[in-house]
N, C-alpha and C positions, 0 to 999 in steps of 0.2 A: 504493500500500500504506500509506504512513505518514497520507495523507487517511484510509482506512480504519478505522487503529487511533486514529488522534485523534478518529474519531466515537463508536468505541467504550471509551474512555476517558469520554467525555462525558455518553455515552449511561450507562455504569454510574453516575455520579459522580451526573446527575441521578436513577436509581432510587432511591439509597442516599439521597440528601436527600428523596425522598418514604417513605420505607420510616421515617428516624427523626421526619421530622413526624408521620405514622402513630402511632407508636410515644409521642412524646410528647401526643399530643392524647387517647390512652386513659388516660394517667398522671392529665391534668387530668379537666374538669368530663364527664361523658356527649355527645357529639357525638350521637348519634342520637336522634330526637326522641317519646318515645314520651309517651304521657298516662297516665292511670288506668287499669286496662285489670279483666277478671274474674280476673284470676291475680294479679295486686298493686296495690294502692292507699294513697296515704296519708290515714290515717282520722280522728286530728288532734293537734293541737300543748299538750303541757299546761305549763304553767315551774312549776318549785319554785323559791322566794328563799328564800335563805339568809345572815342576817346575817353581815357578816364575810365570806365564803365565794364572792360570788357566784351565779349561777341556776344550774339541770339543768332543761334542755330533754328530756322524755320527750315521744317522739317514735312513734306508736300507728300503724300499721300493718295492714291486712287484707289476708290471702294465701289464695289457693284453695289446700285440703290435697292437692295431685300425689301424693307421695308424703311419709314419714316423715322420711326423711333431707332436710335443707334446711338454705339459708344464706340468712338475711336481713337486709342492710348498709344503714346509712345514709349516706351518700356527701356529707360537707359541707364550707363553708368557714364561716369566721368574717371579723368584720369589719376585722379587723388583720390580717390575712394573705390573699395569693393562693394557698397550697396548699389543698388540698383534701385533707380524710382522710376515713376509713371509720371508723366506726364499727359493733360487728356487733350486732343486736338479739336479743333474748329470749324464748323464748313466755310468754305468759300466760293466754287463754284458748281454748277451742273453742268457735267459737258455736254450735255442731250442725247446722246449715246446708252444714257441706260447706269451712266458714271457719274461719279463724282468727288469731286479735288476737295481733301481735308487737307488743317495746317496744323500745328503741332511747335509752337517756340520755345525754347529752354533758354534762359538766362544764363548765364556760364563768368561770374564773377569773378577773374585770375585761377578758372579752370575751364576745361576743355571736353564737351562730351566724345567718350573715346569710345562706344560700344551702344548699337542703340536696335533695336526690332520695332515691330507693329501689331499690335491686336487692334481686332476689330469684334463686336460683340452685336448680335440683329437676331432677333426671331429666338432669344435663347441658347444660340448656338456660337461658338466662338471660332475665331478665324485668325490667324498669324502668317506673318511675313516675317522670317528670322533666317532670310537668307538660307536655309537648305540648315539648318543649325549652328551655320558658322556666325550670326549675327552681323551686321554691316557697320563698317568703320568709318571713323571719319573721316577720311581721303576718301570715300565711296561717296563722291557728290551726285551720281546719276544712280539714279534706281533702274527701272524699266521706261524712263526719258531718255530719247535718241541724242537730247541739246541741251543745253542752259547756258543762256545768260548770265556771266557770273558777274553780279555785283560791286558795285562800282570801282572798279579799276581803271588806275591813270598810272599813267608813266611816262618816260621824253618818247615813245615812238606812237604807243597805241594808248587806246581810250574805250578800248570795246574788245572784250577779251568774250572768246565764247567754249563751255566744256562740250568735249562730243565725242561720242563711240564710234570707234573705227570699225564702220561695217565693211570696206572695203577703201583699195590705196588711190583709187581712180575718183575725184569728188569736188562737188562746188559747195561752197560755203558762203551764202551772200546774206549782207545787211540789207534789208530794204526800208528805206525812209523816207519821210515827209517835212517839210518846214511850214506846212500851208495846211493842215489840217486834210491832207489825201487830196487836194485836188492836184497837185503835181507830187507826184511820186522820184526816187533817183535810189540806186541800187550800186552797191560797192562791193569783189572778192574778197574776201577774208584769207589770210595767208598762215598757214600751219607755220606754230611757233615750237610745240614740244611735247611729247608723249610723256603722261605720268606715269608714274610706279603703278597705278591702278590699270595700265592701258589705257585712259581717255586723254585725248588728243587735247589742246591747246590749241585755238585759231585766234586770230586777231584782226584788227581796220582800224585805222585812225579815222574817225568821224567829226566834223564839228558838232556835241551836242550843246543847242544851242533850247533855249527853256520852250522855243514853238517844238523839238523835233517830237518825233514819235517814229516807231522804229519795230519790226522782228527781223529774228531769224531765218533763213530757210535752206536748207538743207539735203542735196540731193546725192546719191549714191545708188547704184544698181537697177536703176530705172526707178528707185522710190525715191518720192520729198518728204522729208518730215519737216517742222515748223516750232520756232519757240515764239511765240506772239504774247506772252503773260495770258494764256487761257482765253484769248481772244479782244484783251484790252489794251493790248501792244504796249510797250514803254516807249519809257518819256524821260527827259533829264533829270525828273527825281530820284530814280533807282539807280542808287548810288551811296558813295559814303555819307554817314551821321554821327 
């Protein structure tokens, strides 16, 4: 009898050690390995600097619209810490597609978020984007975005820097702009400056932005265009440094 109940002392003692590893391994980073999927993806990474202040990491997001009611988190750590927090994101656009563009900012005070995924939560059921389990880094400026516009950059040559995935080495890369509100239109090549560590490409134009311009990207490779136009509201000479 007493062999008996010492198994089962044992036998409880080891559930209860797997029941709170359990329990703390959902507290940390996502255990389960899931990538980009048609229900959420991360669509890509933009920084604002801020003198004095520190960056904000907005953090851009594409969710199939399930239903109305939703909750969509950014799930990160930073470089000075092993906790991991949530941040909950924002909507901002409908692409009319059936999509739509959440944002997600983290303030980063003399720290830097250095690890970050996606849940999405609709109907009950939950949904991640953690990169296949390897979670997405901060040099991961593009998600499943062919482009971006990276944020206000100047320097003695260029003034208009843009990130972009190398689908192939044959490609046009053009600014197209306005000073008149689109009634006259003028269009400028963009010139490859330099492949990241991540493999995304560097392109460049010196532009005059001037406070009338307004401005996308467009992007063509293997008989396909892709397009960064800010979600259809195209920039302006605000998007830039603060």
């Amino acid at each position: 009898m007493n062999l008996v109940l010492n198994l089962k002392k044992k036998l409880a003692l080891l559930l209860s050690v797997i029941l709170l590893s359990t329990i703390f391994a959902f507290t940390g980073a996502p255990i389960k390995a899931e990538a980009a999927t048609d229900n959420v993806s991360f669509y890509y990474l933009d920084s604002q600097y801020y003198y004095r202040y520190g960056t904000i990491k907005n953090i851009y997001i594409k969710v199939k619209n399930i239903a109305y009611e939703k909750d969509v988190t950014v799930h990160y750590k930073n470089f000075s810490s092993d906790q991991w927090l949530d941040q909950s994101a924002e909507y901002v656009k409908d692409l009319g597609d059936g999509y739509e563009i959440w944002k997600a900012s983290i303030s980063n005070y003399g720290t830097n978020v250095e690890n970050f995924c996606i849940k999405y939560e609709v109907n009950g059921n939950t949904y991640w984007d953690n990169n296949d389990g390897e979670n997405y880094n901060y040099p991961d400026t593009l998600g499943v975005a062919a482009l971006h516009v990276m944020r206000g950059y100047y320097d003695s040559e260029n003034n208009l820097q843009v990130n972009l995935k190398n689908y192939g080495y044959e490609k046009s890369v053009k600014v197209v702009y306005s000073y008149d509100n689109w009634a006259t239109e003028e269009s400028k090549e963009l010139v490859y400056k330099k492949t990241n560590t991540n493999g995304e490409e560097i392109w460049a134009a010196n532009i005059d932005k001037t406070d009338s311009i307004q401005y996308y990207i467009k992007y063509t490779v293997n008989g396909q265009t892709y397009y960064d136009s800010n979600f259809g509201l195209n920039y302006d000479s605000s998007y830039g440094l603060y």
